[in-house]
N, C-alpha and C positions, 0 to 999 in steps of 0.2 A: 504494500500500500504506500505510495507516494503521499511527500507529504501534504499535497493539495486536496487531494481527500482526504485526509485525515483535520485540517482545517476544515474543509465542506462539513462533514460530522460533525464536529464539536461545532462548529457556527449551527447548522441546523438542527440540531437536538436543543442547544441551548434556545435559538427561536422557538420552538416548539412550547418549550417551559417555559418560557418569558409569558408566550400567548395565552400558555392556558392558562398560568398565575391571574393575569391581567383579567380573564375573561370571570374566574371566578370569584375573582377580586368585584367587579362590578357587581355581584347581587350579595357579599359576604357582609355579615355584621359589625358594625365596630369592633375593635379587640380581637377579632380571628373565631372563625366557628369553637374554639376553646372557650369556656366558661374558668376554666384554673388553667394556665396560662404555664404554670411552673411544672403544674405534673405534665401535659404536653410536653415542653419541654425537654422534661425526666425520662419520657417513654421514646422522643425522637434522639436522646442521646442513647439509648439502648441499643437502636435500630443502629445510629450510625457507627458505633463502635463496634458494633459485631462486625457489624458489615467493612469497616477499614480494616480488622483485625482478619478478618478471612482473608482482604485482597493483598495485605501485606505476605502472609505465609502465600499465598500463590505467586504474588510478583515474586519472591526469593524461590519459590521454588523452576520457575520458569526464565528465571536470570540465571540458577547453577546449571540450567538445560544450555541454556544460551551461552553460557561461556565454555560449558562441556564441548559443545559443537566448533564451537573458532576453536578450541584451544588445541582437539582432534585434528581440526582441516591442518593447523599450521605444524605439530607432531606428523603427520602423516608427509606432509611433503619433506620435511627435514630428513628423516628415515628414507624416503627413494632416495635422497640425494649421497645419503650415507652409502645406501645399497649400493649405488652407481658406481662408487669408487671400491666396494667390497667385491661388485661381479671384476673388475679389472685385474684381481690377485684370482679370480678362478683358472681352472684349468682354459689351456689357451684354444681347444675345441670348441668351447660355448661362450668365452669372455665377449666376443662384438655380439653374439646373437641374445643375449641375455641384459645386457646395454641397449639393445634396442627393442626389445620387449618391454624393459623398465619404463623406460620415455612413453613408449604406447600406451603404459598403466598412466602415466601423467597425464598423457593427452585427452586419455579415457574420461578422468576423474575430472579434468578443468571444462573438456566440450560434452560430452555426454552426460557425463551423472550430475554434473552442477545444473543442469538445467532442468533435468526430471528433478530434482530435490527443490524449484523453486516451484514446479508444480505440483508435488506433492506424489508425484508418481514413481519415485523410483523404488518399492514396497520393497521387495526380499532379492533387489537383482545382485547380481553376484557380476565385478568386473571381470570380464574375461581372457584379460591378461593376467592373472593370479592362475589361472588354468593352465595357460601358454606357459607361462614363467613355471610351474612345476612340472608340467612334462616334460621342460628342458633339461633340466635341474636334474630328470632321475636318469639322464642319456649318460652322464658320465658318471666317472669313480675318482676322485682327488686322489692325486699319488704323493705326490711333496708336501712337507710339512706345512708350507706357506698356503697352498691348495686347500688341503685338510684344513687349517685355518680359517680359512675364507669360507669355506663350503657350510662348515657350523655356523660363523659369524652370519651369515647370509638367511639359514634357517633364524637365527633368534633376530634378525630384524624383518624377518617377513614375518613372524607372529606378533614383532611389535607393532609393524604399517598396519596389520590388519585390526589389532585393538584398538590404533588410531582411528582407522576408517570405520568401527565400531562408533567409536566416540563421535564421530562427524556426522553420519546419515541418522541417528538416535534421532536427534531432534528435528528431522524432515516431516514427520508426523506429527508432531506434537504434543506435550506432556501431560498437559492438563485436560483430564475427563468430559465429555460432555457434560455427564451431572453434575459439575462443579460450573459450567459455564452457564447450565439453567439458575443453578441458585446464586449465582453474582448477578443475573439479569435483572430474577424477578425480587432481589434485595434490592434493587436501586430501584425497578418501579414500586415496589411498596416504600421507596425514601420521599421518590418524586411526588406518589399520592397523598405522601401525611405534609410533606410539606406545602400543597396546595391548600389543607386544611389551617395554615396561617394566615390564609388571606384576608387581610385587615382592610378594609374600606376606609376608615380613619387615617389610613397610613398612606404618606404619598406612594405615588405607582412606580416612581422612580426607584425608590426603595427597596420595595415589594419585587421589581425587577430583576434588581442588581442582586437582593437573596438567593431568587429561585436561577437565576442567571446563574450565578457561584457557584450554586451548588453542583449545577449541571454539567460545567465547563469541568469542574473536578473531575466528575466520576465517569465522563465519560471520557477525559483524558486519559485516565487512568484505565479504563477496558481496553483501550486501545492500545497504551501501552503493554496492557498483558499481552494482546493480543500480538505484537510486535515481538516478544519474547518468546512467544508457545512460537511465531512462524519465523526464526531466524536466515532463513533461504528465501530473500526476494529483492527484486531489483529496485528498492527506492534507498531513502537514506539510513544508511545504517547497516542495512542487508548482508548477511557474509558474502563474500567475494572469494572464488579462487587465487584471491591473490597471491598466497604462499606457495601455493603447487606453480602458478605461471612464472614466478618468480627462481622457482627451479630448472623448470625449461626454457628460459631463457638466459640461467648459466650454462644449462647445456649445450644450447644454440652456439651460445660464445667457445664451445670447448673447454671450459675452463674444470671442468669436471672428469671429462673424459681422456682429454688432448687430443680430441680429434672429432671426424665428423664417423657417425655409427651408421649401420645400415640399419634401414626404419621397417619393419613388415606392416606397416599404418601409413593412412593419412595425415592428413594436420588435424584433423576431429579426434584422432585415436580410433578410428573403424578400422576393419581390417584391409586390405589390399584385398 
């Protein structure tokens, strides 16, 4: 969501409340349909304190989702770039062919999966260079100690890319429950309908606007910002970015990783040839 809808929302929701305040402000009693003024009061602090006290435990819980996922994407690419230099000590039968499978999983991960995870679509897909790259993997047998080195080192950082990439699509779906999103709804419209019950005719309308205005601009600032946290994959401001993974294929590009240029079984998307 751009941030210009998300202005449009809160500007339009807040109109909304403004209007109906106003509307039932025009037939409301002096003083507010309340007759005790203070227990009002007492009952709409009940309402909103549950109600902050839920949404803070969910914003925190949907901010550890959100930084679990960057903090994956950018883990994940640092480990290929490790791998990169780890396939260079393998045996010299698979070292370029395994070089250029890696880059393929990059490519995979910045043009394909980045964008099914902005749509929400990339459910249980498995990248298929993790395929490729271990069918390779079991073609030979390291003979030199350096080899044998390499060959372990390689297995314990492909179980660590892939707890990364664990960590990175987690939050494409999103954390928080639908039932939890029913009762953070229908908590702010029973906020919005008790607070229409303060409408004072006595009281200027400007007043009366600016309250129910407040109120509104808060909370639904604040859904939206959950809402921004549960969907950390999307292209407006804030959105994660392949940045980390592009930023490794383009030290690759430069050979600065390799020394050299590798043979690619992809295109520039990461599909196969």
């Amino acid at each position: 969501m751009s941030v210009l809808w998300a202005t449009l929302i809160v500007v339009a929701v807040a109109v909304v409340a403004i209007g109906a305040m106003l509307l039932v402000r025009s037939g409301a009693p002096e003083g507010s349909y309340f007759e005790d003024g203070d227990r009002a009061a007492g009952v709409f602090g009940v309402l909103a304190t549950g109600f902050a006290v839920l949404l803070g435990f969910v914003v925190f819980l949907a901010f550890e989702s959100f930084d679990t996922s960057r903090t994956g994407a950018e883990d994940e690419a640092d480990i290929v770039a490790l791998q990169l230099e780890t396939a260079q000590l393998l045996p010299t039968s698979i070292r370029a062919r395994m070089s250029g499978e890696l880059v393929c999983y990059a490519r995979f991960v910045a043009h394909q999966e980045w964008p099914r995870m902005e749509r929400g679509a990339l459910g249980d897909g498995l990248n298929p260079w993790t395929v490729v790259m271990f069918d390779t993997l079991r073609t030979v047998e390291p003979r030199s100690a350096s080899e044998q080195a390499a060959y372990g080192k390689w297995l314990d950082q492909r179980s660590d890319r892939q707890s990364a990439r664990i960590d990175r699509v987690h939050g494409a779906e999103g954390v928080i429950p639908a039932p939890l999103w029913i009762v953070l709804f229908l908590t702010a419209i029973v906020i919005f309908g008790f607070m229409l019950l303060f409408a004072d005719s006595g009281e200027r309308a400007f007043v009366q606007a600016t309250m129910m205005g407040g109120v509104a601009v808060v909370i639904t600032s604040m859904l939206l910002l959950l809402w921004f946290l549960d969907n950390p994959y999307h292209g407006g401001l804030g959105g994660l970015r392949p940045t980390a993974m592009e930023r490794t294929l383009e030290i690759v590009d430069q050979g600065q990783l390799v020394g050299g240029k590798i043979p690619l079984p992809c295109r520039a998307d990461g599909t196969s040839r």
